[in-house]
C-alpha positions in Angstrom: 23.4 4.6 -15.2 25.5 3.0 -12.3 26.1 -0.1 -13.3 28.0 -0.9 -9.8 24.9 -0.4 -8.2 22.7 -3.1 -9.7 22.8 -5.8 -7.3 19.7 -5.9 -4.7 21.3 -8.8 -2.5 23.2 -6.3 -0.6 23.7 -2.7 0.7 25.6 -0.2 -2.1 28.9 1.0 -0.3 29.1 4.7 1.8 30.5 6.8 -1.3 33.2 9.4 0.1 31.5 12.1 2.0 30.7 15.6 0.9 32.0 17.8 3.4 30.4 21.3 1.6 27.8 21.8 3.5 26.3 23.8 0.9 26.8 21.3 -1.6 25.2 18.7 0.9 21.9 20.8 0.9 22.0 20.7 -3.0 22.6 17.2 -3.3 20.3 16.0 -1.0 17.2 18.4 -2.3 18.2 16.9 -5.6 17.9 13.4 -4.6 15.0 13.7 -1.9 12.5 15.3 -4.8 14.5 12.2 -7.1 13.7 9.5 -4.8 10.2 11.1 -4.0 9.1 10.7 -7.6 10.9 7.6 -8.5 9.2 5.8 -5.8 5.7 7.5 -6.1 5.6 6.9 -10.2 7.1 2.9 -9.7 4.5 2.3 -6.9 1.6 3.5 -9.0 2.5 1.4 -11.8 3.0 -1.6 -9.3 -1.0 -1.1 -9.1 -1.4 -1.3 -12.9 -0.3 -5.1 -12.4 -2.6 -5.7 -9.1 -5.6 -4.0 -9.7 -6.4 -4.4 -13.6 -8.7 -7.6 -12.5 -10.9 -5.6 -10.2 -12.6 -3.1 -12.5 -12.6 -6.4 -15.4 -13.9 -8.9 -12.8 -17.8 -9.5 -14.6 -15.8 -9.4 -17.8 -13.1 -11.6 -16.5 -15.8 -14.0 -15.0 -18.2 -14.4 -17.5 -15.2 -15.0 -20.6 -13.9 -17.8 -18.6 -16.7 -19.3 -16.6 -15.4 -18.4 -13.0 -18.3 -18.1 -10.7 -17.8 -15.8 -7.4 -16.5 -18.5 -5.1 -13.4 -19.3 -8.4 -12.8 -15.3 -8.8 -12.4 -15.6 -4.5 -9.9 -18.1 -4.7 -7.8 -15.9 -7.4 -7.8 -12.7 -4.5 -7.4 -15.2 -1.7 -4.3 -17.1 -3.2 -2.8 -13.6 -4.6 -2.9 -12.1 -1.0 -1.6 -14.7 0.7 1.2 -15.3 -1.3 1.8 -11.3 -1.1 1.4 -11.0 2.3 3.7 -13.8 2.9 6.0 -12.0 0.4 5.9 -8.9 2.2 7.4 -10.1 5.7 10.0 -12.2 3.3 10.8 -8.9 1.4 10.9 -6.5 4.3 13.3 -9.0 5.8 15.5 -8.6 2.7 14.9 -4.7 1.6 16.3 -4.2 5.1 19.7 -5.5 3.8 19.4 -4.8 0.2 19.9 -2.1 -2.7 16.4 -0.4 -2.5 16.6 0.7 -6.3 17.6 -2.7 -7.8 14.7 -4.6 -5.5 11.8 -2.6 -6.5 12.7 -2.5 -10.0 13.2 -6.1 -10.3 9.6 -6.9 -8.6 7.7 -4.7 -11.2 9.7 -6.4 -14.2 8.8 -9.5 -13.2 4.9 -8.9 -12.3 4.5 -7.0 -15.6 6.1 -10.2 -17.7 3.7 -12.5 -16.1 0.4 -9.5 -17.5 2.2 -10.1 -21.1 0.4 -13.6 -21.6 -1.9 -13.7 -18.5 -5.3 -13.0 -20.5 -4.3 -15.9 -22.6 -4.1 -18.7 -19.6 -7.2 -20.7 -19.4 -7.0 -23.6 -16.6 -8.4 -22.3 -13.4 -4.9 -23.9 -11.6 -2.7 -22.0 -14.4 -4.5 -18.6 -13.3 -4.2 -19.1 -10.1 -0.8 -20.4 -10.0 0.7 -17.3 -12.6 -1.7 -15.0 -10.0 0.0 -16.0 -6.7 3.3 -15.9 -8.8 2.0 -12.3 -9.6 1.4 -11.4 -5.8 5.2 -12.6 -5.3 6.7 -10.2 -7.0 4.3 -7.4 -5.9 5.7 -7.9 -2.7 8.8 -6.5 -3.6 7.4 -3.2 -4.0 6.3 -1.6 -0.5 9.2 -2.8 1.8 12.1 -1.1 -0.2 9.7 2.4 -0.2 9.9 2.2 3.5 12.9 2.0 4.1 13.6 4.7 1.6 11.0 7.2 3.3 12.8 6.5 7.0 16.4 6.8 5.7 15.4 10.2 3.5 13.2 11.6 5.2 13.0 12.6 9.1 10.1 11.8 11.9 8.3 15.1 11.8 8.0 15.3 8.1 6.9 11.8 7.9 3.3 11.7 8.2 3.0 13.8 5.6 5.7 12.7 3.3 4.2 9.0 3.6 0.8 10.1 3.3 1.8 12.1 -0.2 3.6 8.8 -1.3 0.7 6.6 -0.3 -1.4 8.6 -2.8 0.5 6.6 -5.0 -1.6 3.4 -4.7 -4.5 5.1 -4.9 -3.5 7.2 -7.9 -2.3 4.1 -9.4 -6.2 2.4 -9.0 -7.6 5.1 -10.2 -5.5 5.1 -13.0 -5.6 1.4 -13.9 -9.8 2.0 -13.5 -9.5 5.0 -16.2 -7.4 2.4 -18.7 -9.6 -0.2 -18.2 -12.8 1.3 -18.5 -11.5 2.9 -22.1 -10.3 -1.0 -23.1 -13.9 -2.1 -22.0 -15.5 0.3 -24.3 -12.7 -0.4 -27.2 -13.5 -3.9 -26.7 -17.1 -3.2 -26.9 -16.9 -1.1 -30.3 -15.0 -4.5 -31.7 -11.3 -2.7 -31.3 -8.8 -4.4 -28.7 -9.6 -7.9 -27.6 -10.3 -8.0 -24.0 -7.0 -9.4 -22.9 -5.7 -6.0 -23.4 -6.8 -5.9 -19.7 -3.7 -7.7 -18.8 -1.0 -7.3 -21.6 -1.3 -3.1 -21.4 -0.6 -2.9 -17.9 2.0 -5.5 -18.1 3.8 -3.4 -21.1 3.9 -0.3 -18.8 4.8 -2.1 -16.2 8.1 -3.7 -17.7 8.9 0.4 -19.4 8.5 2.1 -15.5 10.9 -1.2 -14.5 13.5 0.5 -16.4 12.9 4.2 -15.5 12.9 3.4 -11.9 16.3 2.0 -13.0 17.6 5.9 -13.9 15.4 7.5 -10.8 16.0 5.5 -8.0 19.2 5.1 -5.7 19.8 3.3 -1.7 20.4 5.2 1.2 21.5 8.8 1.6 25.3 7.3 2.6 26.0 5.6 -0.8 25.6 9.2 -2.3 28.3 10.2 0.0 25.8 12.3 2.1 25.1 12.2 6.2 22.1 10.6 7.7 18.8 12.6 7.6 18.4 12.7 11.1 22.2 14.2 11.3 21.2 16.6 7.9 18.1 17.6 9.9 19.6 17.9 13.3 16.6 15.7 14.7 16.0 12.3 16.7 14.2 9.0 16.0 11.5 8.6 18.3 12.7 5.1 19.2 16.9 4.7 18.8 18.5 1.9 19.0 21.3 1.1 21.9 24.2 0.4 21.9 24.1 -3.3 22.9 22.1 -3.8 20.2 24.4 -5.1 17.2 23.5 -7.8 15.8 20.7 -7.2 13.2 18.6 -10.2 15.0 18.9 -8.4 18.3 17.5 -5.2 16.4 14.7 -7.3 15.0 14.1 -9.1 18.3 14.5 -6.4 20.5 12.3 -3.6 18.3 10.0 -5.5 16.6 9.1 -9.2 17.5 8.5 -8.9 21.0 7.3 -5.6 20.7 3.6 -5.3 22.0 2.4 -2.5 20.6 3.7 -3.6 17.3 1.4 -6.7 17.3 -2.0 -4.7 18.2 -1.2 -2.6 15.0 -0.7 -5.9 12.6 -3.8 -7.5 14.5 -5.8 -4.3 13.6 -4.5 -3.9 10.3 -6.2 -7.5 9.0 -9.5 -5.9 9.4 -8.1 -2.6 8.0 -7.1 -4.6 4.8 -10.3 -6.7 5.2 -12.8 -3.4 4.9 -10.4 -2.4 1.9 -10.2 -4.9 -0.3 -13.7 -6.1 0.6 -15.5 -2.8 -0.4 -13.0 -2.4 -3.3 -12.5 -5.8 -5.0 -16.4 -6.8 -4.2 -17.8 -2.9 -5.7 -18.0 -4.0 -9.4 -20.0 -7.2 -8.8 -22.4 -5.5 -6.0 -22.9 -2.6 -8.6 -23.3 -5.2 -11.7 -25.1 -7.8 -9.8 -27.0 -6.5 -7.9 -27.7 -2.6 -8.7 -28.0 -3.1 -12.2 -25.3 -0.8 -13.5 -24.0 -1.2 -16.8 -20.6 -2.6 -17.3 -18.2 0.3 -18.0 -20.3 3.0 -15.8 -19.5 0.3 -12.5 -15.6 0.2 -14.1 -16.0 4.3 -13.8 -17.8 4.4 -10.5 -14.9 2.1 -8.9 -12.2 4.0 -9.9 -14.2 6.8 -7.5 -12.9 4.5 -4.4 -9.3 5.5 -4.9 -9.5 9.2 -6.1 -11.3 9.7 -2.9 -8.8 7.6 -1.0 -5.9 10.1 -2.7 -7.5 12.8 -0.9 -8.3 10.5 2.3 -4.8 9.5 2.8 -3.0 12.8 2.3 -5.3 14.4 4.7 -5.1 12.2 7.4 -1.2 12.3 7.1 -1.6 16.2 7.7 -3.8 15.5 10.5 -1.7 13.3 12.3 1.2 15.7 11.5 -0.1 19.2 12.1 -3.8 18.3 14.7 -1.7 15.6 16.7 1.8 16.3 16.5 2.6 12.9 14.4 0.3 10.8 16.6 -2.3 8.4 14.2 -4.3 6.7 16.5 -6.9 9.9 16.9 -7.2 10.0 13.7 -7.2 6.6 12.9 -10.4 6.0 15.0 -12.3 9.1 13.3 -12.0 8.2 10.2 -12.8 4.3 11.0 -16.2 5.7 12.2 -17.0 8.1 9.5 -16.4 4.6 7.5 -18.7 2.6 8.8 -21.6 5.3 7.9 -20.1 5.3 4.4 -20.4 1.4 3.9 -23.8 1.9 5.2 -25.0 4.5 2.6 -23.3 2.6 -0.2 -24.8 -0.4 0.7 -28.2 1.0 0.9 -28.6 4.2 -1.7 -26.3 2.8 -4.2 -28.1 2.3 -7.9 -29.3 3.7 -11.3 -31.4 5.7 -10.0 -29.2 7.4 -7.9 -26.2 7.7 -9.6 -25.0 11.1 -7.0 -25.3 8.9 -4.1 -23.6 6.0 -5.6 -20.3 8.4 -6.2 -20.5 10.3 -3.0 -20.5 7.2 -0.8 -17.8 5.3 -3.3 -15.6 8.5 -2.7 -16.1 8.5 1.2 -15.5 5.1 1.4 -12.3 5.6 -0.2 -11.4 8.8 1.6 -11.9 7.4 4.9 -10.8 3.6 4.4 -7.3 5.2 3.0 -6.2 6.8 6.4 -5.8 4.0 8.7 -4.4 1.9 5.6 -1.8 4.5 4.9 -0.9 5.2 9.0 -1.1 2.3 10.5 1.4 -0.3 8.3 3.5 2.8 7.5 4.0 5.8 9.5 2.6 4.7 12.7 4.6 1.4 12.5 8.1 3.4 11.7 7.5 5.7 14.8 7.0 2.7 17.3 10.2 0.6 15.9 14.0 1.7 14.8 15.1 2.7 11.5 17.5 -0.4 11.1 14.4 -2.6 11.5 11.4 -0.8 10.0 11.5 -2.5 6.4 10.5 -6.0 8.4 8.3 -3.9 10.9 6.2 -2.8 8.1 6.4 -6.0 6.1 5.5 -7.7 9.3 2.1 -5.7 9.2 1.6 -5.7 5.6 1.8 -10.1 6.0 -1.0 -9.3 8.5 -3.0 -7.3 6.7 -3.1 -9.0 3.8 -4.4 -12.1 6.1 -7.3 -10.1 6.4 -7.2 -9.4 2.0 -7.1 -12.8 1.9 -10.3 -13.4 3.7 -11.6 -10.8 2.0 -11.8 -13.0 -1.1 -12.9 -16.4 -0.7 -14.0 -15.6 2.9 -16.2 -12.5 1.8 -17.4 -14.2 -1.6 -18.6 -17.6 1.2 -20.4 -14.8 3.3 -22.1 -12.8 0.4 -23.0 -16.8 -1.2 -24.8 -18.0 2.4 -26.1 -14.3 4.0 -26.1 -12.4 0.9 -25.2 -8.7 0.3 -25.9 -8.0 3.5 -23.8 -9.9 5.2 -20.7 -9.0 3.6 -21.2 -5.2 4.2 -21.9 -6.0 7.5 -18.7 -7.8 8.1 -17.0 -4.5 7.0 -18.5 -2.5 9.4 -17.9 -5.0 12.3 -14.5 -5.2 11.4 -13.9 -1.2 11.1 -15.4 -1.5 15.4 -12.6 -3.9 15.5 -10.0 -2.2 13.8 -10.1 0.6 15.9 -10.6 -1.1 19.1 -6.8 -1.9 18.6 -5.5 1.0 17.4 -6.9 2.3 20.7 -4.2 0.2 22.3 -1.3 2.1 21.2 -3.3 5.7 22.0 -1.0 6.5 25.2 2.0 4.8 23.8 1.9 7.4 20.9 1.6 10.1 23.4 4.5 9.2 25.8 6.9 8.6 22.8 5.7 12.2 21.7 6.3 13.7 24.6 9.7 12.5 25.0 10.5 12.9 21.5 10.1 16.6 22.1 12.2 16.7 25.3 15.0 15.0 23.5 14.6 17.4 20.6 14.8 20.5 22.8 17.5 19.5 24.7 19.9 18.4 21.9 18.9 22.0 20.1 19.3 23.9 23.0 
């Protein structure tokens, strides 16, 4: 291991460049499959520390007395303190060791899962679980600015979509390990803090392997920069006035307009997610009468659909639109809102098939506009040197909209009922995409122009 290369409160230095160009191909094959896997493996595992309350939530409840207004203050604090944490991070990842900063978030979210089941004062849980969101934070910002500096614009879509799988692989996961604890702790053979203190053991072992896997930019391995490997351009470059780091930020992403209608449209994206995934288990328990570790099993359907959902609408956008995601962000937002529908109205015992289907297509088509918008779409509208804060700038507003989809949604379900919750979800996918609509022709001009300059610096 590099030991020179542990810091995270600033950039590794350029190595010596390779000048073999065959020895450049190797090295940066190598490191692109390295990075890939070090940041899609560390990013799951980031959700074995989020989501383990989600599938437990009855469980969690009913041990410690938390009614469903108390379990909506836990989500609300938890995404605002992330979403705060993810402007504050992207701010920093831009400037810092990406392999040091995401290693050092996980470490610290899993230590706080190692005696988290034990905490009993409401103020204690929600304190350590804000604390929790902090550090979770620390996660997405560094990947971005990993994807953007390894990989180049017209692979993107598709190479961000595959690595957004992760966060869907990683609930599905967590929803597989939690549903075996439930039943071990049913037979009488882990106590049910095990909820908490597995994940959190994991969690501190991937810290370290992420450690071995990861490195920073493709220049501190003494290699060029993709888009000079890959002979390509950025759709948006910076100039050459623009120096200063706050003039890049200024510039490119604070007074950029089309910018703020993707983080506006991204808190009801985050909204509709976390409110059909966090709110699932105690609709299904509640209200459908499904047994305890058959709803843990039926939520973990929401993300392998969204696996699927997200990897698809990254080759859409790639391969149907030529890297442009506001088409498909809008398609998919209204095959959504027929999915929340069906769920909401077929879902039970006595129909367990249309329980899963509609679980899975409301994970398939809710994962799209999560994984385009705050990502890919938001790195194509916005320069390299800035995209860490562009995307933790979005990720702040959408988890405005996670936040509300705690204590806000839990307050709607408590005065209009079931009803009224889904509802909100649907409204807020006619919203969502209303916004996205915004930045339809933007997409298309910076496409178009994109391929000029790409033909005319290959020709």
């Amino acid at each position: 291991m590099d030991l020179g290369q542990l810091s995270f409160k600033q950039l590794p230095p350029s190595k010596e460049k390779i000048t073999d160009p065959k020895e450049i191909a190797k090295v940066y094959t190598r490191w692109r499959w390295r990075m890939f896997i070090g940041m899609y493996l560390g990013y799951m595992v980031f959700y074995f520390t989020r989501k383990n309350i989600a599938p437990a939530l009855p469980l969690f409840g009913e041990k410690l007395a938390l009614d469903i207004v108390q379990l909506g203050i836990l989500s609300t604090v938890f995404y605002i303190v992330y979403g705060i944490g993810k402007f504050v991070s992207g701010l920093l990842a831009d400037r810092s060791n990406i392999r040091t900063f995401m290693a050092f978030g996980l470490l610290c979210a899993s230590i706080i899962h190692l005696f988290y089941g034990y905490l009993t004062s409401l103020y204690a849980l929600v304190f350590f679980w804000g604390l929790n969101g902090a550090f979770q934070s620390m996660g997405f910002p560094p990947v971005a600015k990993a994807l953007v500096h390894w990989f180049c614009p017209n692979e993107r879509a598709t190479k961000w979509a595959l690595w957004s799988s992760s966060h869907t692989a990683g609930t599905f996961g967590i929803g597989i390990l939690i549903a075996w604890i439930l039943s071990m702790y049913s037979k009488g053979l882990l106590d049910w803090r095990a909820i908490f203190y597995i994940p959190g053991a994991i969690g501190v072992v991937t810290s370290l392997v992420m450690l071995v896997m990861l490195r920073d930019r493709p220049v501190s391995m003494g290699l060029p920069p993709i888009d000079k490997y890959k002979n390509v351009s950025y759709p948006v470059e910076k100039t050459k006035e623009d120096v200063s780091h706050w003039k890049i930020l200024k510039k490119y992403v604070f007074t950029n307009p089309y910018l703020w209608a993707l983080c506006f449209s991204y808190i009801f994206v985050y909204l509709i997610r976390f409110g059909t995934l966090d709110w699932a288990t105690k609709f299904m328990y509640d209200v459908k009468g499904i047994s305890a570790v058959k709803v843990a099993l039926f939520w973990s359907l929401m993300p392998l659909g969204g696996i699927a959902g997200g990897i698809v609408a990254g080759y859409l956008a790639d391969k149907v639109w030529g890297g442009r995601c506001a088409p498909c962000n809008v398609l998919y937002l209204i095959l959504l809102i027929f999915s929340i529908w069906g769920f909401y109205v077929y879902a039970g015992p006595d129909n367990y098939f249309a329980t899963g289907f509609y679980l899975l297509a409301i994970g398939f088509f809710v994962d799209g506009p999560q994984v385009l918008v705050g990502g890919v779409q938001v790195s194509r509208i916005t320069v390299k040197e800035a995209v860490a804060t562009a995307c933790g700038l979005s990720g702040w507003f959408g988890y405005i909209g996670a936040a509300f989809s705690g204590v806000g949604l839990a307050y709607i379900t408590k005065v209009y009922g079931w009803g009224g919750m889904y509802g909100a979800c649907m409204i807020s996918c006619v919203i969502a995409g209303g916004l996205m609509a915004i930045a339809w022709n933007k997409e298309k001009e910076d496409h178009y122009n994109h391929k000029k300059k790409h033909a005319k610096c290959c020709s």
